[in-house]
HTML snippet that shows the backbone in 3Dmol.js (N, CA, C, O; Angstrom):
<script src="https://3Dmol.org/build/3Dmol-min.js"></script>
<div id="view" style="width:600px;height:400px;position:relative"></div>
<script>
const pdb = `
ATOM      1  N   UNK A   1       6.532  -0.019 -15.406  1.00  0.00           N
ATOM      2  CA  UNK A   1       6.474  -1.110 -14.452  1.00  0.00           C
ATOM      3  C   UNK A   1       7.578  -0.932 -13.423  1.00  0.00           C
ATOM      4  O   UNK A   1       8.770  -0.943 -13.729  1.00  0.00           O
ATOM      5  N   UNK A   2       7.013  -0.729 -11.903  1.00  0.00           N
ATOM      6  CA  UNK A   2       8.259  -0.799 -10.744  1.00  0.00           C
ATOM      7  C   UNK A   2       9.274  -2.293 -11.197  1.00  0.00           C
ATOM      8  O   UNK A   2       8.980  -3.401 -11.645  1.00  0.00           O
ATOM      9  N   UNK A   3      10.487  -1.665 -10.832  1.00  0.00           N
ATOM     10  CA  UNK A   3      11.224  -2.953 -10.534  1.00  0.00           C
ATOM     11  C   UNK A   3      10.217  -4.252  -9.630  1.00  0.00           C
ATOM     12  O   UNK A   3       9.144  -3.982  -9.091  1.00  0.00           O
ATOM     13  N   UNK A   4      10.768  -5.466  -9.629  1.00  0.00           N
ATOM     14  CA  UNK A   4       9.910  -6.163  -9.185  1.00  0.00           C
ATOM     15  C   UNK A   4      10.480  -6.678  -7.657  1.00  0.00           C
ATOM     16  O   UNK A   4       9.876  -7.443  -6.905  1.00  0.00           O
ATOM     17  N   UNK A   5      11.699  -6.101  -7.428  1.00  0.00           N
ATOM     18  CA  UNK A   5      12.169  -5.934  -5.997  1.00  0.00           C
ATOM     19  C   UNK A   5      11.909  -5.009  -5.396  1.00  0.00           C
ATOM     20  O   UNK A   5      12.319  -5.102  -4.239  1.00  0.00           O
ATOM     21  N   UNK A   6      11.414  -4.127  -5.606  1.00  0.00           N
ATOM     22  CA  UNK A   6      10.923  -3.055  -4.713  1.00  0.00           C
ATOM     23  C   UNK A   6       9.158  -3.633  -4.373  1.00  0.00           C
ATOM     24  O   UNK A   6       8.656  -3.527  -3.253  1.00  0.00           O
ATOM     25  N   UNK A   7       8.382  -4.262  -5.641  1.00  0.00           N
ATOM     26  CA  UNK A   7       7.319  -5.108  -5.220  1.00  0.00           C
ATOM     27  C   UNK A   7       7.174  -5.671  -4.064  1.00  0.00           C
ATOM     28  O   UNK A   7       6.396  -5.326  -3.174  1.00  0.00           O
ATOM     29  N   UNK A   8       8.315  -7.009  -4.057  1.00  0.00           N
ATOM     30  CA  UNK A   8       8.281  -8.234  -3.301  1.00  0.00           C
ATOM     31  C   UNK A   8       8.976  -7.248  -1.717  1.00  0.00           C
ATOM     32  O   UNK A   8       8.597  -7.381  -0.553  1.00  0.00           O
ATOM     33  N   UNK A   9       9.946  -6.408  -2.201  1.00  0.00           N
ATOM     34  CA  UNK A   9      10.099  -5.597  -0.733  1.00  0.00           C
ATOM     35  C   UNK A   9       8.645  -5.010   0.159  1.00  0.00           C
ATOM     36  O   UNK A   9       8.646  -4.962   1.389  1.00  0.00           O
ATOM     37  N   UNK A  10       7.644  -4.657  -0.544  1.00  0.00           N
ATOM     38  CA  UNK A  10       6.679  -4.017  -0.253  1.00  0.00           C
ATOM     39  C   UNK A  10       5.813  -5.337   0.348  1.00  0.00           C
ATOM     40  O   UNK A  10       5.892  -5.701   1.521  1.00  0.00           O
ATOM     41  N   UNK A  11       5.306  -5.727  -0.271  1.00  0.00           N
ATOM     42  CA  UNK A  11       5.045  -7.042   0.308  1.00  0.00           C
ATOM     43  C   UNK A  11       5.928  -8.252   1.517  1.00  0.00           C
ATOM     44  O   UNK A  11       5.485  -9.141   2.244  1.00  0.00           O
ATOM     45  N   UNK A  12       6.824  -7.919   1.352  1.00  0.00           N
ATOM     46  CA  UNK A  12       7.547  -8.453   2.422  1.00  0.00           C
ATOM     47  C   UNK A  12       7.102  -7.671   4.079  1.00  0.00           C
ATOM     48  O   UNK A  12       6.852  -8.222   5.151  1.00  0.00           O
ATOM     49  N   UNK A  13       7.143  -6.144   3.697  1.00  0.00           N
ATOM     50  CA  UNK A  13       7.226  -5.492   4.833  1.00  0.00           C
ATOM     51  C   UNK A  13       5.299  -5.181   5.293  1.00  0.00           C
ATOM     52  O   UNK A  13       4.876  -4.677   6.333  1.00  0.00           O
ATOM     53  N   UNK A  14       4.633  -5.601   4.312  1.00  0.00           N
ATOM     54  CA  UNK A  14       3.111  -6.015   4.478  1.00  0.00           C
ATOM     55  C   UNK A  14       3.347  -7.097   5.395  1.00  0.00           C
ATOM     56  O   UNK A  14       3.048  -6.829   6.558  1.00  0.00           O
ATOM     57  N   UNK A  15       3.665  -7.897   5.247  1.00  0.00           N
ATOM     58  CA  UNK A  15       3.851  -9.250   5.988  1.00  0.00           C
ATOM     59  C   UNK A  15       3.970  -9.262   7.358  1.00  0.00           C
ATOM     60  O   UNK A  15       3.381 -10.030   8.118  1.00  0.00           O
ATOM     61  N   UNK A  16       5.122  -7.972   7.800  1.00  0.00           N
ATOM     62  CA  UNK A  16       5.453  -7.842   8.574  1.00  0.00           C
ATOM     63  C   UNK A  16       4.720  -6.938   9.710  1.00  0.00           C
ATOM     64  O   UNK A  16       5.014  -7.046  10.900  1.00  0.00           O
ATOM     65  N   UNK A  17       4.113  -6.380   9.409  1.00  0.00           N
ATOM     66  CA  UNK A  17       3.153  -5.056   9.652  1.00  0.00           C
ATOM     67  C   UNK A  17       2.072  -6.185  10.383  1.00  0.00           C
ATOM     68  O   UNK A  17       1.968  -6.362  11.596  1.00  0.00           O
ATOM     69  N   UNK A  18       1.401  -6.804   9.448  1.00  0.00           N
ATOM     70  CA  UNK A  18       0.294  -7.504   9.898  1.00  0.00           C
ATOM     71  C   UNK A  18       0.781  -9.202  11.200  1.00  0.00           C
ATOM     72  O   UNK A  18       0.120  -9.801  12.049  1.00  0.00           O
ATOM     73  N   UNK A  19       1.853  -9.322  10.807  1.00  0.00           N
ATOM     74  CA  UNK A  19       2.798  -9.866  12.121  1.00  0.00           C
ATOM     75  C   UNK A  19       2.811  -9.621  13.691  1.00  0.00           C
ATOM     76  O   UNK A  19       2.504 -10.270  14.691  1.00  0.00           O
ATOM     77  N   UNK A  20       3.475  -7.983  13.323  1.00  0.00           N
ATOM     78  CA  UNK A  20       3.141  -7.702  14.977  1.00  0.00           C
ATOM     79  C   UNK A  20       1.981  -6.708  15.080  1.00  0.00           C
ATOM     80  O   UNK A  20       1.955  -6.128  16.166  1.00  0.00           O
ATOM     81  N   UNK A  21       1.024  -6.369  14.224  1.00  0.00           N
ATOM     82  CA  UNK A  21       0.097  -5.373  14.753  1.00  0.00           C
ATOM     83  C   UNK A  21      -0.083  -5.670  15.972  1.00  0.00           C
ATOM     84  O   UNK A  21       0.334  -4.908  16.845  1.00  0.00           O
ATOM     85  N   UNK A  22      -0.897  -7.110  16.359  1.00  0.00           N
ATOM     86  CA  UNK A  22      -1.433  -7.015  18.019  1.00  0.00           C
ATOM     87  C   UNK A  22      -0.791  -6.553  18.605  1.00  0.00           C
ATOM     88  O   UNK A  22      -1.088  -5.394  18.894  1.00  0.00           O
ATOM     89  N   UNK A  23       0.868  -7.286  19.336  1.00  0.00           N
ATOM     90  CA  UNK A  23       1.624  -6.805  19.826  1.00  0.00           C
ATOM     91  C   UNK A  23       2.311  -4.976  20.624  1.00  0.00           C
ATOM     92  O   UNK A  23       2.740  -4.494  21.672  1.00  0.00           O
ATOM     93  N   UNK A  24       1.945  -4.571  19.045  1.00  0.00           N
ATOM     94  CA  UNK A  24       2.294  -2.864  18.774  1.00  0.00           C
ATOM     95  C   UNK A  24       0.850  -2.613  19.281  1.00  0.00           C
ATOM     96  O   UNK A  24       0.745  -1.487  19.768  1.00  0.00           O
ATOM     97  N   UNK A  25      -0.254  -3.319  19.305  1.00  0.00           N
ATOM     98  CA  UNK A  25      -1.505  -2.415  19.702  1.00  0.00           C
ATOM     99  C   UNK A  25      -1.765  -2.551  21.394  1.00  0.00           C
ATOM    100  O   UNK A  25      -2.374  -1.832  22.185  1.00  0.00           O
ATOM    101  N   UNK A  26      -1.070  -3.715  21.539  1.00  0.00           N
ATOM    102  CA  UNK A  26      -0.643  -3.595  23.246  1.00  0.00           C
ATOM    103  C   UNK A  26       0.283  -2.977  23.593  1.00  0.00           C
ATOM    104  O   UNK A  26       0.129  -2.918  24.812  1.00  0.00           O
ATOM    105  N   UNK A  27       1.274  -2.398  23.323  1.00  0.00           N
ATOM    106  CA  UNK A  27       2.296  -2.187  24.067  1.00  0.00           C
ATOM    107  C   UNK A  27       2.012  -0.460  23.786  1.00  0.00           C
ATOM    108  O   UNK A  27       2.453   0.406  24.542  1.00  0.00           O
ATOM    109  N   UNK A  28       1.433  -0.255  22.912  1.00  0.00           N
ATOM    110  CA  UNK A  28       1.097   1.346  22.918  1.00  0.00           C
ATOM    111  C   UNK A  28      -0.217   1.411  23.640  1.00  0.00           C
ATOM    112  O   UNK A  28      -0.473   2.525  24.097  1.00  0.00           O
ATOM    113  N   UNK A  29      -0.958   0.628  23.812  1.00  0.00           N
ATOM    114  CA  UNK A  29      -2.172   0.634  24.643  1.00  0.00           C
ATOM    115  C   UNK A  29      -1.752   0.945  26.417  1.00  0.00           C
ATOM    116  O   UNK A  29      -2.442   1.603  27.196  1.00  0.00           O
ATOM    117  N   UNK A  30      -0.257   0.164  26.771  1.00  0.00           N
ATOM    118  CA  UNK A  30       0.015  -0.226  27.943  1.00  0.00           C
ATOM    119  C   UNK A  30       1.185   0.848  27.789  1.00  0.00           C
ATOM    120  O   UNK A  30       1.976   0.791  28.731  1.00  0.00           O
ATOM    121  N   UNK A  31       1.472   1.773  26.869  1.00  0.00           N
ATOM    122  CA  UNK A  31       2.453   3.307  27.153  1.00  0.00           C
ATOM    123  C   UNK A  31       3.642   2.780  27.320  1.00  0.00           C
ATOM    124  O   UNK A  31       4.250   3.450  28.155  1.00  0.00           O
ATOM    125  N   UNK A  32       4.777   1.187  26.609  1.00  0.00           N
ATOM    126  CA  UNK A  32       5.551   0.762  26.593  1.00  0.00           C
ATOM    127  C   UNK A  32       6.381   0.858  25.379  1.00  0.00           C
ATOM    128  O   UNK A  32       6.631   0.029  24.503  1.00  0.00           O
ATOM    129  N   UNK A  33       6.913   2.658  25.630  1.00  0.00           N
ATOM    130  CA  UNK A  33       7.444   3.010  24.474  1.00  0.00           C
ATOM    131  C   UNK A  33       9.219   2.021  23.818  1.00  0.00           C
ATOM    132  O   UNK A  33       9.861   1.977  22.769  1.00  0.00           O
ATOM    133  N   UNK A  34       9.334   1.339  25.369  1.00  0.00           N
ATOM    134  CA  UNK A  34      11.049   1.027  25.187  1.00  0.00           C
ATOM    135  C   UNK A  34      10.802  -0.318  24.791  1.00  0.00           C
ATOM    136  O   UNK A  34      11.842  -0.793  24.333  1.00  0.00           O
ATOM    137  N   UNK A  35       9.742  -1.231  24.773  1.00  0.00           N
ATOM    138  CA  UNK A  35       9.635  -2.192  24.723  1.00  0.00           C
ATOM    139  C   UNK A  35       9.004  -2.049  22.869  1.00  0.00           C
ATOM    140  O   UNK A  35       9.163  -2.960  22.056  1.00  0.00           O
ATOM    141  N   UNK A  36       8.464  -1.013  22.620  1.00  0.00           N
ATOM    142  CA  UNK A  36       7.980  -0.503  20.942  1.00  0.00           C
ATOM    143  C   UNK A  36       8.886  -0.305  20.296  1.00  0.00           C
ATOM    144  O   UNK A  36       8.761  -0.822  19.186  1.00  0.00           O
ATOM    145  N   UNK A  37      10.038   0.359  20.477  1.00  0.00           N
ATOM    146  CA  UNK A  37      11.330   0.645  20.169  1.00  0.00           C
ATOM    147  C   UNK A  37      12.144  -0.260  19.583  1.00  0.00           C
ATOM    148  O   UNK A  37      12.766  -0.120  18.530  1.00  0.00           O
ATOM    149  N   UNK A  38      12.101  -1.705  20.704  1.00  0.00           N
ATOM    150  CA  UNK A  38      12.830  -2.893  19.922  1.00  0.00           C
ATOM    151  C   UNK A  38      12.225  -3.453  19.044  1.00  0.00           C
ATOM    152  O   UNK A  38      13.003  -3.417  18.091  1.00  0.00           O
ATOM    153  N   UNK A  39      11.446  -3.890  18.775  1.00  0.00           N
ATOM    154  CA  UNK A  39      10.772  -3.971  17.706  1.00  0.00           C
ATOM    155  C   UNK A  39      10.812  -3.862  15.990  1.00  0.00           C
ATOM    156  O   UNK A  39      10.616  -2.701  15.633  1.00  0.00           O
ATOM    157  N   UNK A  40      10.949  -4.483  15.250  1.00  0.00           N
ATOM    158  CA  UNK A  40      11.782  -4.473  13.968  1.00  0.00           C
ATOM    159  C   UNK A  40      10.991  -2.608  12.724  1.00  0.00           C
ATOM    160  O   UNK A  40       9.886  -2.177  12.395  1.00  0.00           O
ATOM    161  N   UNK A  41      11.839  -2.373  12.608  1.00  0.00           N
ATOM    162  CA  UNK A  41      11.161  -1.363  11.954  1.00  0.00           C
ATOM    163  C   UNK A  41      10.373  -1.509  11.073  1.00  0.00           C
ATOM    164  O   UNK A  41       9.577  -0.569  11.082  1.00  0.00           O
ATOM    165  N   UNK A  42      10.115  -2.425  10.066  1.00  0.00           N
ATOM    166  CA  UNK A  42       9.252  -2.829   9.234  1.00  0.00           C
ATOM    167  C   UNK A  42       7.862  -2.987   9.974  1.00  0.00           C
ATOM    168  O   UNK A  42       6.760  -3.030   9.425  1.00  0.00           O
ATOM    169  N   UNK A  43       8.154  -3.071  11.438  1.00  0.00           N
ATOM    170  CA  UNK A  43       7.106  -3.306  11.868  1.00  0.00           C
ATOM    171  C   UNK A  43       5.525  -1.962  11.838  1.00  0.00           C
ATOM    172  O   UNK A  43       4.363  -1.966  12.246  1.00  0.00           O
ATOM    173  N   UNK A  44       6.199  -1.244  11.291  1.00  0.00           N
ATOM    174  CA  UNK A  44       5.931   0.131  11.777  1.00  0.00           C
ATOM    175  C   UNK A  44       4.652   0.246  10.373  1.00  0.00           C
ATOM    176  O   UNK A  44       5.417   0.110   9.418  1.00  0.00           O
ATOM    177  N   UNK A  45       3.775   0.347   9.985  1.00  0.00           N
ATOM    178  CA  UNK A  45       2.708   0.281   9.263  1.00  0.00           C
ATOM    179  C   UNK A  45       3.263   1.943   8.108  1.00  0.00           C
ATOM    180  O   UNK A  45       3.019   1.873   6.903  1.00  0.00           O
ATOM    181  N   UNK A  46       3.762   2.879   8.516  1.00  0.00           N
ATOM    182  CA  UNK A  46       4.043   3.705   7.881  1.00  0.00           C
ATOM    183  C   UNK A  46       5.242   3.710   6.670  1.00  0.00           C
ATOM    184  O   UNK A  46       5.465   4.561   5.809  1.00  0.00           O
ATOM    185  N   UNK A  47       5.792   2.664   6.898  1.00  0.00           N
ATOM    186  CA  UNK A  47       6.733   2.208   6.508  1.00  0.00           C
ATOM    187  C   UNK A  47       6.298   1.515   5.018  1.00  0.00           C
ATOM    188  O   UNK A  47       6.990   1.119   4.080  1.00  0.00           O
ATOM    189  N   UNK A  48       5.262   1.543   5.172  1.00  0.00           N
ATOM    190  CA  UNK A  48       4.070   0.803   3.475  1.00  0.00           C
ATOM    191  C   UNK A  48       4.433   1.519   2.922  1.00  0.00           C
ATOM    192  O   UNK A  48       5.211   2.263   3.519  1.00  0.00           O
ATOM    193  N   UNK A  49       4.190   1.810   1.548  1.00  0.00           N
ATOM    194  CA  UNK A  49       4.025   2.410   0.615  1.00  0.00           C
ATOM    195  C   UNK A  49       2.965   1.943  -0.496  1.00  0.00           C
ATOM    196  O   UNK A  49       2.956   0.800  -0.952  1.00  0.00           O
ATOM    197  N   UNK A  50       2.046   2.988  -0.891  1.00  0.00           N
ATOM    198  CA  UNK A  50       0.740   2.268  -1.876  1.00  0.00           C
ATOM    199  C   UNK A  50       1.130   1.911  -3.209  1.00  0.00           C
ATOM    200  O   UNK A  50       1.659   2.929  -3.656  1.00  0.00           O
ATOM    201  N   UNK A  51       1.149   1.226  -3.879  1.00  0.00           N
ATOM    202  CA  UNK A  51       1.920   0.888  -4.744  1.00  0.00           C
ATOM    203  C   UNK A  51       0.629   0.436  -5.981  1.00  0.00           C
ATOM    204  O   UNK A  51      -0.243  -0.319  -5.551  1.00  0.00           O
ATOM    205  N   UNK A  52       0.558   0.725  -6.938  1.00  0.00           N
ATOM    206  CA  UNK A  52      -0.061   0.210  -8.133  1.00  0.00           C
ATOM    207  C   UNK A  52      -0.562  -1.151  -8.243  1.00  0.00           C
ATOM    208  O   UNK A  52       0.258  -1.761  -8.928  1.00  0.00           O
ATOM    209  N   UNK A  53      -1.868  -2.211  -7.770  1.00  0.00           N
ATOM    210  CA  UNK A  53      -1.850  -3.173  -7.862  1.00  0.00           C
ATOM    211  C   UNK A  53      -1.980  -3.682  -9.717  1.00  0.00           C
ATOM    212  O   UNK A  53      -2.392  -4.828  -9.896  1.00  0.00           O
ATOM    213  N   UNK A  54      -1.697  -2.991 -10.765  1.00  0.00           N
ATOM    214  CA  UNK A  54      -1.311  -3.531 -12.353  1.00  0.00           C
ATOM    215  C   UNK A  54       0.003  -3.111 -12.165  1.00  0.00           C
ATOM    216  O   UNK A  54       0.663  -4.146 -12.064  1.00  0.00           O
ATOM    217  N   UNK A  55       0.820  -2.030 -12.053  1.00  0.00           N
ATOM    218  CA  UNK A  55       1.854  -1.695 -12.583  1.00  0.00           C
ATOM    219  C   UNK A  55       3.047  -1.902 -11.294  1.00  0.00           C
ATOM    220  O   UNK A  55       4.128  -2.464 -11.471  1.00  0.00           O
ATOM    221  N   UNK A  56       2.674  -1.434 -10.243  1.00  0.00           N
ATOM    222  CA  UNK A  56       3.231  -1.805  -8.906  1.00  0.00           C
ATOM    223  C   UNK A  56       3.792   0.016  -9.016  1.00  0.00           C
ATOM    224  O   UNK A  56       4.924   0.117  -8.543  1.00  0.00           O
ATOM    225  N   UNK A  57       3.413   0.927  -9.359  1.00  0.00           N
ATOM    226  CA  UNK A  57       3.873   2.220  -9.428  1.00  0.00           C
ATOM    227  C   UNK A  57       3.581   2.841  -7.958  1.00  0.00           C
ATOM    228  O   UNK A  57       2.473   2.677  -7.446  1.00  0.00           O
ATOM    229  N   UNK A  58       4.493   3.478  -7.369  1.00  0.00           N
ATOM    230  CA  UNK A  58       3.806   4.309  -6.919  1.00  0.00           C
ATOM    231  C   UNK A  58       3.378   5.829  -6.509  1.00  0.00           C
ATOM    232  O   UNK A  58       3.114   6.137  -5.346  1.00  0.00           O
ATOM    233  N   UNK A  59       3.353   6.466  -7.271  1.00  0.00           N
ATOM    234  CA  UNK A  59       3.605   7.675  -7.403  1.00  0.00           C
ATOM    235  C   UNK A  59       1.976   7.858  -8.680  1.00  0.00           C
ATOM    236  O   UNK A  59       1.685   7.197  -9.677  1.00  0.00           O
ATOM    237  N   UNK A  60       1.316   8.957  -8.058  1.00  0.00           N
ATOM    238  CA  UNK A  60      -0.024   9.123  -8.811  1.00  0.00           C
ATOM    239  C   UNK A  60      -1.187   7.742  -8.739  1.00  0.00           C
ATOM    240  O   UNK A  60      -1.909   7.224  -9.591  1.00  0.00           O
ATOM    241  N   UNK A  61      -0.898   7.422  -7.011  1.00  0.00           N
ATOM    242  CA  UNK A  61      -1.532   6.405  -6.502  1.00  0.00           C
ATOM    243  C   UNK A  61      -3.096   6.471  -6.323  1.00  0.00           C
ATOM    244  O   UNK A  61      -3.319   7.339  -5.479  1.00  0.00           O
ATOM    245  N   UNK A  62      -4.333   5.878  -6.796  1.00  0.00           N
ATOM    246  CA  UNK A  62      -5.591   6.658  -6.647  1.00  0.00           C
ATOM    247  C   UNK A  62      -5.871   5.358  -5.619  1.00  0.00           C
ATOM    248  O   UNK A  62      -5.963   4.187  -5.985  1.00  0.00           O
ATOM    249  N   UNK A  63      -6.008   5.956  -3.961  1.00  0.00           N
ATOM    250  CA  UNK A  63      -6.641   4.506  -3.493  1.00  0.00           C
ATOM    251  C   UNK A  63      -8.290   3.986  -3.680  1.00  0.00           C
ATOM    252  O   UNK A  63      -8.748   2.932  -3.238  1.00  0.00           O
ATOM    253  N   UNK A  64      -8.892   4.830  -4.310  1.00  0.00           N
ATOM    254  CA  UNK A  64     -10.295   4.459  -4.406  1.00  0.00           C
ATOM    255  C   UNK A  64     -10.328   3.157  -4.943  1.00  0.00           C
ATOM    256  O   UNK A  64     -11.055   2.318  -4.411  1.00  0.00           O
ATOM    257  N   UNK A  65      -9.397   2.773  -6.275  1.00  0.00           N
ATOM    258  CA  UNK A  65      -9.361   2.186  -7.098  1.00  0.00           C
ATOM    259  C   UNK A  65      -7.843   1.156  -7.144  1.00  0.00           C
ATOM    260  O   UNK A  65      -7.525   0.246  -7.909  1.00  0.00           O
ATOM    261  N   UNK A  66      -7.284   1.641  -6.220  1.00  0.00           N
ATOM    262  CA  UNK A  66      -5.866   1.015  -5.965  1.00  0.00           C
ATOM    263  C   UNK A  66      -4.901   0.601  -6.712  1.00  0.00           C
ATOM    264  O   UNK A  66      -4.194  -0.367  -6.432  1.00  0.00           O
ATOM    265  N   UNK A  67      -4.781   1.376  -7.837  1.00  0.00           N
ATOM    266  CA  UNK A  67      -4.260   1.711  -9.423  1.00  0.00           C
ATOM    267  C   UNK A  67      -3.944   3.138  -9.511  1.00  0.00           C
ATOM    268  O   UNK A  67      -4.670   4.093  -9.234  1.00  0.00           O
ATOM    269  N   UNK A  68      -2.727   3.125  -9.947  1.00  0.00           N
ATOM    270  CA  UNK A  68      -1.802   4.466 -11.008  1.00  0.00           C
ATOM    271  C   UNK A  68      -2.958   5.456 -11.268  1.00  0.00           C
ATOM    272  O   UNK A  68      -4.019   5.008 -10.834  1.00  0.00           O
ATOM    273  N   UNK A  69      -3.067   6.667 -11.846  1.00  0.00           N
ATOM    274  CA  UNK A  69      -3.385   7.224 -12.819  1.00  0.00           C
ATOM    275  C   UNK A  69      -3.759   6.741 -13.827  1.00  0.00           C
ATOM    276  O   UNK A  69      -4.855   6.517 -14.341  1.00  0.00           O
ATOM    277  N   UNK A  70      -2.176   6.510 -14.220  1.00  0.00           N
ATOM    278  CA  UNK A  70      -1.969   5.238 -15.613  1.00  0.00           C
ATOM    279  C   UNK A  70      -2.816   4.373 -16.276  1.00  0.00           C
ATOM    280  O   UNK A  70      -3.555   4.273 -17.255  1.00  0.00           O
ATOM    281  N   UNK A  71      -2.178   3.520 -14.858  1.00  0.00           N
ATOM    282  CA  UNK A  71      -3.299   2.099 -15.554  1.00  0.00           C
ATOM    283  C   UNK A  71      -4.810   2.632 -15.213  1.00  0.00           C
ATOM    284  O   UNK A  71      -5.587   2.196 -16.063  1.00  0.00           O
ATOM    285  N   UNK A  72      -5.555   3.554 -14.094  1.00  0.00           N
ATOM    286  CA  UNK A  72      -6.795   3.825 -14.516  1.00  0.00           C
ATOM    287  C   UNK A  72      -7.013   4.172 -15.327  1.00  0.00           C
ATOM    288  O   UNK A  72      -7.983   3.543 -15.750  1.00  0.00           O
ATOM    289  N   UNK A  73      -6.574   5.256 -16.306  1.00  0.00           N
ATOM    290  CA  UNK A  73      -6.768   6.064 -17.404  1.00  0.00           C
ATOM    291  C   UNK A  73      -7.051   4.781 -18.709  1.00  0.00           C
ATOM    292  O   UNK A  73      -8.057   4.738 -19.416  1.00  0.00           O
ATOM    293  N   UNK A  74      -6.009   3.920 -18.766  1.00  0.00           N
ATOM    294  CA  UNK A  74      -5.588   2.716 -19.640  1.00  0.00           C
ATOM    295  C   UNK A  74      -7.321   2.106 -19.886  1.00  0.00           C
ATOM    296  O   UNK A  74      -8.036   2.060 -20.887  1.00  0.00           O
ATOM    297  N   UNK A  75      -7.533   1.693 -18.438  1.00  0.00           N
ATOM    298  CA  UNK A  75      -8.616   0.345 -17.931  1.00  0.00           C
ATOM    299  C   UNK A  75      -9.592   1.181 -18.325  1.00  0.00           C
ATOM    300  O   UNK A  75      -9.840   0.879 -19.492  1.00  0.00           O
ATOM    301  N   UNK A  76     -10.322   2.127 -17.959  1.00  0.00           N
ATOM    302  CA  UNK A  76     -11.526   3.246 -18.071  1.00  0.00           C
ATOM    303  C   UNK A  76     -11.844   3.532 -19.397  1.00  0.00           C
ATOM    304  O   UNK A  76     -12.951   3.629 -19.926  1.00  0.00           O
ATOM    305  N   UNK A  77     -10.101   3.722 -20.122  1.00  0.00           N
ATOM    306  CA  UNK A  77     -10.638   3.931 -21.654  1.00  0.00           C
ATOM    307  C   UNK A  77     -11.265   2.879 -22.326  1.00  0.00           C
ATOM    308  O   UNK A  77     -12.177   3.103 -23.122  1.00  0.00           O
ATOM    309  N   UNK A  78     -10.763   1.477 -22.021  1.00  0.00           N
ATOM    310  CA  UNK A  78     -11.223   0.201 -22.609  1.00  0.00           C
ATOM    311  C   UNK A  78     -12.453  -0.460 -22.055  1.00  0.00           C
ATOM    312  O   UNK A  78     -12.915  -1.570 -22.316  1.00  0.00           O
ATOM    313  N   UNK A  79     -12.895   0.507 -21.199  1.00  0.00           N
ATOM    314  CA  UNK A  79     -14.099   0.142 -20.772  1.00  0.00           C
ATOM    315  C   UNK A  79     -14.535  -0.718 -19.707  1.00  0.00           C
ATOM    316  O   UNK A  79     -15.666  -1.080 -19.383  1.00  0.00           O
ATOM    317  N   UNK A  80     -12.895  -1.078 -19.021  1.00  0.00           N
ATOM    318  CA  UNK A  80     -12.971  -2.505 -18.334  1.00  0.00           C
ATOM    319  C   UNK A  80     -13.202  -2.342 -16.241  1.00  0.00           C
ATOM    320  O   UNK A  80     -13.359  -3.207 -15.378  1.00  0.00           O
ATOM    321  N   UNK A  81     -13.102  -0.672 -16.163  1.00  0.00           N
ATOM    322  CA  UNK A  81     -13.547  -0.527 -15.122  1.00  0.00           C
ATOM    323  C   UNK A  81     -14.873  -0.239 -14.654  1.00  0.00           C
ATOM    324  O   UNK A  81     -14.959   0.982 -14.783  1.00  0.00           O
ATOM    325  N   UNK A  82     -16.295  -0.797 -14.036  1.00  0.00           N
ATOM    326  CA  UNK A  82     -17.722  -0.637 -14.095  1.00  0.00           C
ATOM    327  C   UNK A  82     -17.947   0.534 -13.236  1.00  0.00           C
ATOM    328  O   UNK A  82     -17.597   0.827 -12.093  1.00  0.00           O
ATOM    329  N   UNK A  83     -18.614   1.084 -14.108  1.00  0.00           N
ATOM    330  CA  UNK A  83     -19.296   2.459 -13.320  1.00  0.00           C
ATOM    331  C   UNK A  83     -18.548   3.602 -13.414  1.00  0.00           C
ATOM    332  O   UNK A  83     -18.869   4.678 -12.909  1.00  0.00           O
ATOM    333  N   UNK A  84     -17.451   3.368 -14.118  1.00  0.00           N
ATOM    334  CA  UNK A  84     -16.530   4.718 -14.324  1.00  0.00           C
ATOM    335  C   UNK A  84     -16.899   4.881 -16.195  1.00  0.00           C
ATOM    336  O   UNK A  84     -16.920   4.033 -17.087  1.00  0.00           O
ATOM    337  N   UNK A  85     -17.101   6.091 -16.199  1.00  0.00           N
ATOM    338  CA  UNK A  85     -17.464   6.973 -17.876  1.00  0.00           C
ATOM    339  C   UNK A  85     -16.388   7.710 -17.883  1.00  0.00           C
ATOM    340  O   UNK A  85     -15.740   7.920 -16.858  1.00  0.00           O
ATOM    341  N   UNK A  86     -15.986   8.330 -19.395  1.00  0.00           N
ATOM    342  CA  UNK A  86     -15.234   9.446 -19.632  1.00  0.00           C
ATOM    343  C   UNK A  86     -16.586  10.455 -19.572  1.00  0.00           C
ATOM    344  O   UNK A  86     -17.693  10.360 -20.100  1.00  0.00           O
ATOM    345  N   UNK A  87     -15.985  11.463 -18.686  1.00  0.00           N
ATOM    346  CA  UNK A  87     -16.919  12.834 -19.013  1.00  0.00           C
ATOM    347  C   UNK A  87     -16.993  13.353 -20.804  1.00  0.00           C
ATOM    348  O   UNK A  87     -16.261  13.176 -21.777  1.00  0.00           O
ATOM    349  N   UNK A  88     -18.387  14.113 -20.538  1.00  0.00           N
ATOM    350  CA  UNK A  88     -17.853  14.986 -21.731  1.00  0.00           C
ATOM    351  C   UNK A  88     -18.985  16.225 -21.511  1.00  0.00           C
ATOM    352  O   UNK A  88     -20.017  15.890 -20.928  1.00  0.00           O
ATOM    353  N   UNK A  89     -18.878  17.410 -21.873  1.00  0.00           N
ATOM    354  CA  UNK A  89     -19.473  18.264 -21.832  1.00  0.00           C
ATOM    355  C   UNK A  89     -19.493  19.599 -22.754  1.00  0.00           C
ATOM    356  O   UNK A  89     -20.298  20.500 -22.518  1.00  0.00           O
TER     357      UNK A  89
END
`;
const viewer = $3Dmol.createViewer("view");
viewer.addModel(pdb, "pdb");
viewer.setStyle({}, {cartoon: {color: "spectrum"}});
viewer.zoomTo();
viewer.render();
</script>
């Protein structure tokens, strides 16, 4: 399990992203790089990170499913994700 401040950080800077998108989609529309510049860095969408919505991990991030490895492997074995099987051959 991530610390749960690096969570609420991630989500904080979600917050923020979706704040000034318009803004950032005008001012790069209108080639107003000095006026993009001031602008809070969080603002910056790259600045996300995908994070595990069970575990908040993020590292071995699957976005299909927007879960770890981990916890897919976990959920799939117990049967609790639909339409996903263990292979076998």
């Amino acid at each position: 399990m991530a610390r749960k401040a690096w969570i609420e950080r991630n989500k904080r800077k979600q917050k923020t992203v979706n704040k000034y998108a318009k803004l950032r989609k005008k001012l790069k529309e209108e080639k107003d790089y000095e006026a993009l510049s001031l602008l809070p860095r969080d603002a910056s969408p790259t600045r996300l990170v995908n994070r595990c919505e069970v575990t908040g991990r993020r590292r071995g991030y699957l976005r299909r499913f927007r879960m770890s490895r981990i916890a897919f492997r976990e959920l799939a074995s117990q049967g609790m994700l639909p339409g996903v099987t263990k292979s076998s051959w």
